[in-house]
Steps between C-alpha positions, in 0.01 A plus 500: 500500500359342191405695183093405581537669824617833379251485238243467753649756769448725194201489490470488892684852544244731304194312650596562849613834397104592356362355837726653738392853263162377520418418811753679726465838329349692804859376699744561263335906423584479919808428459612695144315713217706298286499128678296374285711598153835298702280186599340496116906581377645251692258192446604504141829623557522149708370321178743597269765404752259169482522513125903519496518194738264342260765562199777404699388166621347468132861503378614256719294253287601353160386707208309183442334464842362899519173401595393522812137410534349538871142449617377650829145288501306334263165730422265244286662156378252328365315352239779560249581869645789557643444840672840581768626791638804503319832719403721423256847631531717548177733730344168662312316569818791611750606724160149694590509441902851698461335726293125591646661507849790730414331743311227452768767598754585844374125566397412481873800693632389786240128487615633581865557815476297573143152369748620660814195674624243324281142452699576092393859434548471192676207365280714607188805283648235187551401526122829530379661165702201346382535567135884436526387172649247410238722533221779296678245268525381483133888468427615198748181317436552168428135392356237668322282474803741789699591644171147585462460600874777727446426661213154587637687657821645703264219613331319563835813675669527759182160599533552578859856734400330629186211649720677570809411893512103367494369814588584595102275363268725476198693258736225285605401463095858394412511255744174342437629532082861304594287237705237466253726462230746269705200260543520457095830414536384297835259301273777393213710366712207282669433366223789445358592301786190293425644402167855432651343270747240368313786300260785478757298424816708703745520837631879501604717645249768250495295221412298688260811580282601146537131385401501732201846391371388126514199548284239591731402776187616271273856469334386798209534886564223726503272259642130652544455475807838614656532793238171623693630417783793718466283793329266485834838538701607785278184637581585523831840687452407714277254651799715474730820661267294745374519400106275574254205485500455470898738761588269789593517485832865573530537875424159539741694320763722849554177602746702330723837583738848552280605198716213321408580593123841356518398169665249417295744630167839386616488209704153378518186427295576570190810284478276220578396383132847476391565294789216281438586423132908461595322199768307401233710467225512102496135560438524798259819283252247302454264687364628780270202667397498614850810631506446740189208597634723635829755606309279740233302619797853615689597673177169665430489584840846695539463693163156593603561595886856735353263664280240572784796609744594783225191745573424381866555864679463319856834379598354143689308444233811551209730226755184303544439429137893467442463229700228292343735578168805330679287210624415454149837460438535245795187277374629517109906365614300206723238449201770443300740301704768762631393408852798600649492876339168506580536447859818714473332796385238449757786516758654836369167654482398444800830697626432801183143473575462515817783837524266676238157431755737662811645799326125575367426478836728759618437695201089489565570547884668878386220580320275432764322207332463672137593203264469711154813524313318817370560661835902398494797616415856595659550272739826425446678703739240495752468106549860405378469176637196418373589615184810280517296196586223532229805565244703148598120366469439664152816401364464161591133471390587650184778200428805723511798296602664467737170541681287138590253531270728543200598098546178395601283618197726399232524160635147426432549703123784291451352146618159597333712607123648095542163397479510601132174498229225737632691568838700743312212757527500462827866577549430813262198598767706496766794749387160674397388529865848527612544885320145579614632420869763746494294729344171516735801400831687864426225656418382446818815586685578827276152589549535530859826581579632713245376842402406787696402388881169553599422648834532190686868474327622805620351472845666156557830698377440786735499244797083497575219264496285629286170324504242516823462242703169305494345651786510343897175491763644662750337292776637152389808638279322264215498613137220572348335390173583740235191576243636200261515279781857463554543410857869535558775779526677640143760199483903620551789502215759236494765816567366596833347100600873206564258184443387669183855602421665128594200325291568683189876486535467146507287423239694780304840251532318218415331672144859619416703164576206177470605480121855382602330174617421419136809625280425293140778308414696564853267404772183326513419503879105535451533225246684237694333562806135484379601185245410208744140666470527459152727178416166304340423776216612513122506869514772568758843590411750738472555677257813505274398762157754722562391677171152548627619582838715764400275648235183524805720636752634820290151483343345553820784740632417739178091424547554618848694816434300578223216561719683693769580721235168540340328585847782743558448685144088521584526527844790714593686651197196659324214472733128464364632347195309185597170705482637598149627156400156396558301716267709520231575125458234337273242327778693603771140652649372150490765290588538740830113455572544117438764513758433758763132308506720189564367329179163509607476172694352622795253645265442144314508319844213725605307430170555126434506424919363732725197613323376196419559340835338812678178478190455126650521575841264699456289310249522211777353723809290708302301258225600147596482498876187685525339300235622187506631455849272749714184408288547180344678280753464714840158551396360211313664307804330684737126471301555136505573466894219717541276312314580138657481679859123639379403148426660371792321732710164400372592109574502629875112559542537358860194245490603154600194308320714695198829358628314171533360486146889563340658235718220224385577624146861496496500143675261403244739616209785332620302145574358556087896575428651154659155273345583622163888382534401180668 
């Protein structure tokens, strides 16, 4: 088969997987509890098998000819729009099909057994083949008509995941937040299309790069109108990546399933904006002040989100902002050109990021839902495996080599330090956030599996299952809501639960060995592979500063340790000296308030936003629509009719002679009229 059709049998596989889920649920809880969590598992399992044939025939082509553009039917050509429903297939979007779809995989085969019993299995299995089918969408769209569509999806299908237990409120808010907040990001890219279009007068990609390098924004960088352009698209990855300052939605977005949490962090979502400005970048060379504006953002963004992650005590919500600091990373290495490290490090993420979500999981699931790190401690020889697992995902997090993320992160420090001039401060920023990694990544994993055990440690030792069941009517065998509205059973450990156990050994392998793909100055498999996708821009190559290289990669190994160490003095060696640290050191009050109140932007948000948006909704139902609308225009509207149907109603008297007399007048009238023009 041809590259096209694998590209469009993955998208097939997770669409009939979410209909079969959503429309067959009643027979497949006949014929398993867990039928549903297979059919969702194996639709995308069948993608990525999709997504390998797609790379295999791809490399049967020329690196030249890696372009395989295939439309299924033409939506709206006309008048100068050229709307299709359209894929394109190139080493850039079967690097993500490979990617969403085998993360996807093991993210599925976890939520088998971590769902099992849940009062929505099935409709949790529909939402999550949709979302994994939105975002494949968004990624093999080949137009900004389905790239738009998709992106939407997205929005839409993380609402529905976000606020999956419904019957909580605080779930039903964060959704509602990471839709509302998605629209923003909905709304750049709109319009930022608009611009694109507007000059190039296309909507498929292809010829829009061509259009743009032939002077359709004129021959100069920085051009007005595609520098806004770009900004508008930024917009709309910056919502969607969770960057400053549209990123508030993300650590709210824990309300939802661990699964859901490592979709949406690893594989999904927020990977989208640096996907969009690696498509874009034929766009984005040409307009540099764009670019910086990405790449400060990213660097703001991951200094900012480490510091936040350092006095987080719930243990989503520490991984949740660690990710919007290593998407930061992501959109600064693509805002500055290292698309390849960029993309890299989204690859190894996924696999570290993803690892950290599933031991959490397991972690939570002994505690019987209690997410405070507060409440945590020894672990470590009651969930060994766990423990094992969210080590191999600290280590590589934290950059250590020979862990993944050790090769991906310095590649963007090191591409990002050739820049040269101002860049340099954001190669110092990095290393910055790289040492608060390590530091905020072990103190999360000392934190809760060193020290004394707590009860729930020792009775995991002792061989019981501590926590009570949510209780069961015992005329249907149905759980019942607990008081917070949680309407499934306490959710298993990976040590006692095999598709927990194979998912996280999997993705465990893959955070320990990914690096290897990417060796600096021995292999440059990520490179070669994704360079057809770049071949047309002046800011891809590899690179050859062996000075530089060497220097960043013992910098980072040092940065890295460094932290490890510094979490293990406050954290282990002399607990509470954190607490200490903290009042002794000159501001350290304030700088902790600053952080642990997550720099106050939900605070300015609700002040420059919300109140004034909720003061003229009100303003406009209170004031202006009973004044102007109710008793202006309803009103003054309604006088009027009344008062021509009055006078109408006293033309109707009802005597003919009357009737007579106004016909003889109006004939008269008219005669006068045509004399006078004669």
């Amino acid at each position: 088969m041809s590259a096209a059709t694998y590209g469009w049998l993955v998208l097939l596989f997770p669409l009939l997987g979410m209909l079969v889920n959503a429309l067959g649920h009643r027979q497949l809880q006949a014929l398993s509890p867990r039928a549903a969590g297979w059919v969702g598992t194996a639709a995308i399992f069948l993608a990525f098998l999709a997504a390998v044939g797609a790379l295999l025939s791809l490399q049967a082509h020329a690196p030249t000819d890696r372009h395989v553009a295939s439309s299924l039917w033409d939506y709206a050509v006309t008048a100068g729009v050229d709307a299709r429903v359209s894929i394109l297939v190139d080493p850039l979007s079967v690097f993500m099909i490979l990617i969403v779809t085998g993360v996807s995989t093991l993210i599925h085969l976890y939520s088998v057994s971590y769902m099992e019993g849940d009062r929505g299995f099935a409709r949790y299995f529909a939402y999550l083949n949709f979302f994994v089918f939105s975002m494949l969408l968004l990624v093999l769209a080949g137009n900004f008509l389905l790239l738009i569509v998709g992106w939407a999806f997205v929005g839409a299908a993380s609402y529905l995941l976000i606020s999956f237990w419904y019957r909580r409120t605080s779930a039903t808010r964060a959704g509602l937040k990471a839709f509302v907040i998605n629209v923003v990001g909905d709304v750049g890219l709109v319009l930022g299309t608009y611009y694109i279009f507007k000059h190039t007068g296309t909507l498929d990609f292809q010829k829009a790069f061509h259009a743009t390098a032939h002077g359709a924004f004129g021959f100069s960088s920085n051009n007005g109108d595609l520098v806004a352009g770009c900004v508008l698209l930024l917009v709309g990855a910056f919502a969607k990546s969770a960057q400053i300052p549209l990123h508030t939605w993300l650590p709210d977005a824990m309300e939802g399933p661990t699964p859901v949490s490592a979709l949406i962090h690893a594989a999904t979502m927020v990977t989208a904006g640096v996907y969009l400005i690696a498509r874009m970048h034929p766009l984005f060379e040409r307009a540099p002040a764009a670019q910086d504006v990405g790449a400060v953002v990213g660097a703001v963004t991951l200094l900012v989100a480490a510091t936040i992650a350092l006095t987080q005590t719930d243990i989503k919500r520490v991984i949740a902002y660690s990710t919007m600091s290593q998407i930061g990373y992501m959109i600064m290495g693509v805002s500055v050109g290292a698309y390849a490290a960029g993309l890299f490090h989204l690859m190894t993420h996924a696999f570290f990021k993803a690892l950290l979500f599933m031991a959490a999981g397991s972690l939570i699931g002994a505690m019987a839902g209690e997410q405070s790190l507060d409440r945590m401690s020894g672990f470590r020889r009651a969930l060994p495996f766990t423990y094992g697992c969210f080590v191999i995902g600290g280590l590589a997090l934290a950059g250590i080599p020979p862990f993944s993320g050790f090769f991906s992160k310095d590649e963007i420090l090191l591409v990002t330090g050739e820049r040269g001039g101002w860049h340099w401060a954001l190669y110092v920023a990095g290393y910055v956030g790289a040492m608060l990694t390590a530091v905020y990544t072990f103190r999360l994993i000392f934190r809760a599996f060193h020290g004394e055990p707590v009860a729930e440690a020792r009775e995991l030792e002792d061989g019981h299952q501590h926590h009570v069941e949510v209780p069961r009517n015992p005329a249907t065998g149905e759980p019942e809501d607990t008081d917070v509205g949680f309407p499934g059973p306490n959710h298993p450990i990976a040590e006692r639960a095999v598709p927990m156990r194979v998912a996280m050994a999997v993705l465990a392998v893959g955070a320990t060995f990914a690096g290897l793909l990417q060796i600096p100055q021995v292999d440059f498999v990520v490179d070669d592979f994704l360079k057809p996708s770049f071949g047309d821009s002046s800011l891809y190559a590899t690179h050859t500063r062996n000075g530089l290289l060497v220097l960043g990669l013992l910098l980072g190994t040092a940065v890295g340790l460094a932290g490890i160490a510094l979490a293990y003095r406050l954290w282990v060696a002399r607990p509470g000296s954190a607490t200490v640290l903290r009042e002794r050191v000159p501001g350290g009050r304030a700088m902790y308030r600053l952080f642990v109140n997550k720099w106050y932007f939900d605070e300015l948000i609700d002040v420059l936003v919300v109140r004034p948006a909720v003061w003229a909704g009100r303003f406009a139902r209170d004031t202006f629509e009973r004044l102007v609308v109710d008793d202006t225009l309803v009103g003054g509207t309604t006088g009027i009719v009344r008062a021509g149907s009055a006078a109408v109603r006293a033309a109707q008297s009802g005597f003919v002679r009357y009737y007579a007399a106004l016909l003889v007048l109006g004939v008269t009238g008219v005669s006068f009229y045509f004399l006078l023009q004669s």
